[in-house]
Every structure is written in structure tokens, then in C-alpha cells.
C-alpha positions as CSV (number, residue, x, y, z in Angstrom):
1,X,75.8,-2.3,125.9
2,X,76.5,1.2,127.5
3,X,77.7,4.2,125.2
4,X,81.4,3.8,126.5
5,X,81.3,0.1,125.6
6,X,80.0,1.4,121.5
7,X,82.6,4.3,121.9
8,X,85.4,2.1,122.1
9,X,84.2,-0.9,120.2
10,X,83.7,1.6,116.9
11,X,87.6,2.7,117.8
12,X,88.6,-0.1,117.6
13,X,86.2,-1.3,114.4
14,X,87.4,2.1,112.6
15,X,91.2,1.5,113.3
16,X,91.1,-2.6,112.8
17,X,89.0,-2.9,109.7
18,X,91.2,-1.5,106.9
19,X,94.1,-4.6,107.8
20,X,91.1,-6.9,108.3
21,X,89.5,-6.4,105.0
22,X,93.1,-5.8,103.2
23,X,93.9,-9.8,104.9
24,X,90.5,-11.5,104.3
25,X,90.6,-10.6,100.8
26,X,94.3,-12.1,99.9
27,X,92.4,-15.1,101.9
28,X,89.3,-15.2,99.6
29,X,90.4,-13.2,96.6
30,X,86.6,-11.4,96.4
31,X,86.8,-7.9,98.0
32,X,82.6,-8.5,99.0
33,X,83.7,-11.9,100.9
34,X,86.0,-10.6,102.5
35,X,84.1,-7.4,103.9
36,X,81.7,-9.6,104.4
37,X,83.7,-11.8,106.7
38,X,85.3,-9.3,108.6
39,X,81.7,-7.6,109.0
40,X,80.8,-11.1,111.2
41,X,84.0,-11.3,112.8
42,X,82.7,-7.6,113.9
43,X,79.5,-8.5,115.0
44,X,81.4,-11.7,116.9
45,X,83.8,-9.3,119.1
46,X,81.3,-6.7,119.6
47,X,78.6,-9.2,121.2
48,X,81.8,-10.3,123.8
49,X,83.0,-6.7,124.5
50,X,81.5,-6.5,127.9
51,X,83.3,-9.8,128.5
52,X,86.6,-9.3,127.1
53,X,89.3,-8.2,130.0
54,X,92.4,-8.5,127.8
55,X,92.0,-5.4,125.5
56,X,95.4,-6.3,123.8
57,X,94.3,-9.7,122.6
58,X,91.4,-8.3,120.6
59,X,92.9,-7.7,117.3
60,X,94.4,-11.8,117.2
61,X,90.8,-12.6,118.4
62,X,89.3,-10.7,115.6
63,X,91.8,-12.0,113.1
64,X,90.8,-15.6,114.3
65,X,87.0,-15.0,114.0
66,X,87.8,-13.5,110.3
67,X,89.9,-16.2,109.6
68,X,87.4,-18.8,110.9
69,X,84.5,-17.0,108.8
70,X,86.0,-17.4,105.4
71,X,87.2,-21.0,105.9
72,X,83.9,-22.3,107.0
73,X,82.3,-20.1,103.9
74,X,84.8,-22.0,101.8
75,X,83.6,-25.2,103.0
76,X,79.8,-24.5,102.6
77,X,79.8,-22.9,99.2
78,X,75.8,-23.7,98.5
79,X,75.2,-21.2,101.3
80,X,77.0,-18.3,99.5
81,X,75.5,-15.5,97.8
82,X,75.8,-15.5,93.9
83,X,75.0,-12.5,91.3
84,X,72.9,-13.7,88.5
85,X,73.9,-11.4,86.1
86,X,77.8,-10.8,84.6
87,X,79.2,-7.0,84.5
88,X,81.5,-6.8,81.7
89,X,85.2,-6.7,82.4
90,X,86.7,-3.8,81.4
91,X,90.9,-3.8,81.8
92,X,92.4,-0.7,82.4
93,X,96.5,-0.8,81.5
94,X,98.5,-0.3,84.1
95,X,101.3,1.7,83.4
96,X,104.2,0.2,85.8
97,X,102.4,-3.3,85.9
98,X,101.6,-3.1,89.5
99,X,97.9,-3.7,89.0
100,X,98.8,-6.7,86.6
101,X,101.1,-8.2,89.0
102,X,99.0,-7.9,92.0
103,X,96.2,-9.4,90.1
104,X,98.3,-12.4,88.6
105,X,99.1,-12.8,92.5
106,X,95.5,-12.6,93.9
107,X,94.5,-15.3,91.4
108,X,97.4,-17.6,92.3
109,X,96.5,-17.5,95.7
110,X,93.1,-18.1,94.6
111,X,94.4,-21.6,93.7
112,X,95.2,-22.6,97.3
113,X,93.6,-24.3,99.7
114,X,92.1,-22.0,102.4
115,X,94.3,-23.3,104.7
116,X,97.4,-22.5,102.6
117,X,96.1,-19.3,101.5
118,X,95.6,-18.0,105.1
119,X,99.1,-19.4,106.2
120,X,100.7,-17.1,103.3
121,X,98.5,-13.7,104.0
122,X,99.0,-14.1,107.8
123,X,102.8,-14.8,107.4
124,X,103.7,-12.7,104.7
125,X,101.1,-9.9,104.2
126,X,100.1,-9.5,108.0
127,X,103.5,-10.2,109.1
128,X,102.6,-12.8,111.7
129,X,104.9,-14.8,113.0
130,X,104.8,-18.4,112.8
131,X,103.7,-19.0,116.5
132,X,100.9,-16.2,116.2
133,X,99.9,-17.8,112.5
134,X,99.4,-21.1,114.7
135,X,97.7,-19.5,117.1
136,X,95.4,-17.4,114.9
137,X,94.8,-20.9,112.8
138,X,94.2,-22.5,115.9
139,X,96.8,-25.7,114.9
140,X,100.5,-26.8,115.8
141,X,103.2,-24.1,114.4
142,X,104.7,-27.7,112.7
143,X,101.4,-27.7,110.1
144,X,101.7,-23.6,110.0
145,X,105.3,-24.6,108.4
146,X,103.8,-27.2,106.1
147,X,101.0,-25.3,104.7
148,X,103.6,-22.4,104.3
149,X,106.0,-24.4,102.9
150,X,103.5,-26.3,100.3
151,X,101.7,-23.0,99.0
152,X,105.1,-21.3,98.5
153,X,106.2,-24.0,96.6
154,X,102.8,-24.1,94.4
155,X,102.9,-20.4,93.9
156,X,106.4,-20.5,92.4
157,X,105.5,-23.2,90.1
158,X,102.2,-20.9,88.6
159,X,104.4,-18.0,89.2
160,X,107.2,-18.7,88.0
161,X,109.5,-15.9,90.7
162,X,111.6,-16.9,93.5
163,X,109.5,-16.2,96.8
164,X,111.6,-16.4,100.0
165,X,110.7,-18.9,102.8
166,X,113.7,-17.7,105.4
167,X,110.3,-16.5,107.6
């Protein structure tokens, strides 16, 4: 790879990563995982930089390849990494419960299937649309609605708030 191939490959790596890693980890709910997934889906994009003509499709691709990563990690749990030893938890009080409430979230999506949880973080937190969730999932927009539908529906009944589905 020449220099002006790594020039704008780290460009794009330095301006794509922070909504990569922010996404894989509502996927995941594990901040390592999901640096760890986008990290592949990297290494994935920069291997078919030369190759790749359609600069403007590279962020979807890379959202794909993430995406992809986590799922099949999901699948294949005995190949994970595990920590042997526990940290104890410390809880910090949140004065306006944002920390709470974000965490409460993070664990409900936690619940879902991968499937469900990457419909609702590429809908609702990367503000996809449902043709571009589809695409990104690689299935028909009609199961992208389904899996939307059913993991709304299961995280108001652990949550117990009204979510919108007018997406």
C-alpha cells in the first residue's frame, strides 16, 4: 500500500471510529468487544482500499463488516476472550440520572437477540433508515421492521417507558 493509500485510510479510520465504537457497543453492550469489532472491521476495509472505487460507500461497508464481526462473535462465544479475575464494581451516583438511565438501557438491550439489538442501534442511535438498516444487515427491509418492531416491544416491557416506532 502506497503512503497516499495509509494517508487517507487513517482519515478516514480517525474520523469513522468514534460512531463505530459508539454503535458496536449499544450492539454488544462491552466497550472492549465493541473496539474490538470495529478494530477488524478496520483491518477488513483497509486490506480492500486499493480496490475500493466508490469512496462514498465506505462508511456503510465498514458499518456492515462491524456489524457482521459482533454477530458472528455472538454466535461463537467459546472463541471469545474472558478475564479470569473480577474488578470490584464501584457505583459512582449520578446526579441527574443520566448514567443510571443509560446503563438500565445498555443492559436491556443486552437482552436482545443480536439481530434485534443491531436493528435498534442502527435505526435509532445511527439514525439509519430502514432501507440502509436492510442493507447494512444484509436482509429484506420487511424482517428489518420485524426485528424492530419485536425488540421495541420487549424493551418497553423490561423498561417500562413508551419508545416510539413512527421510524
Amino acid at each position: 500500500m502506497t503512503r497516499s493509500y495509509d494517508a487517507d485510510f487513517a482519515a478516514f479510520a480517525t474520523a469513522a471510529i468514534p460512531g463505530l465504537s459508539k454503535s458496536a457497543y449499544l450492539i454488544c453492550g462491552d466497550w472492549h468487544r465493541a473496539e474490538d469489532a470495529v478494530q477488524e472491521a478496520l483491518i477488513k476495509v483497509y486490506r480492500a482500499w486499493p480496490r475500493v472505487e466508490r469512496r462514498e460507500s465506505l462508511l456503510a461497508y465498514t458499518r456492515r463488516a462491524t456489524v457482521r464481526v459482533l454477530i458472528d462473535g455472538s454466535r461463537r462465544p467459546w472463541r471469545r476472550e474472558t478475564s479470569t479475575d473480577d474488578l470490584p464494581v464501584r457505583l459512582v451516583a449520578d446526579e441527574t440520572g443520566g448514567i443510571d438511565d443509560r446503563d438500565e438501557i445498555v443492559r436491556a438491550l443486552a437482552t436482545l437477540t443480536p439481530r434485534r439489538r443491531a436493528c435498534i442501534v442502527l435505526r435509532y442511535f445511527a439514525d439509519l433508515s430502514i432501507a440502509e438498516t436492510a442493507e447494512t444487515l444484509r436482509c429484506a427491509e420487511g424482517t428489518v421492521k420485524r426485528q424492530t418492531s419485536d425488540a421495541l416491544r420487549a424493551l418497553r416491557d423490561q423498561l417500562d417507558i413508551e419508545l416510539t416506532e413512527t421510524r
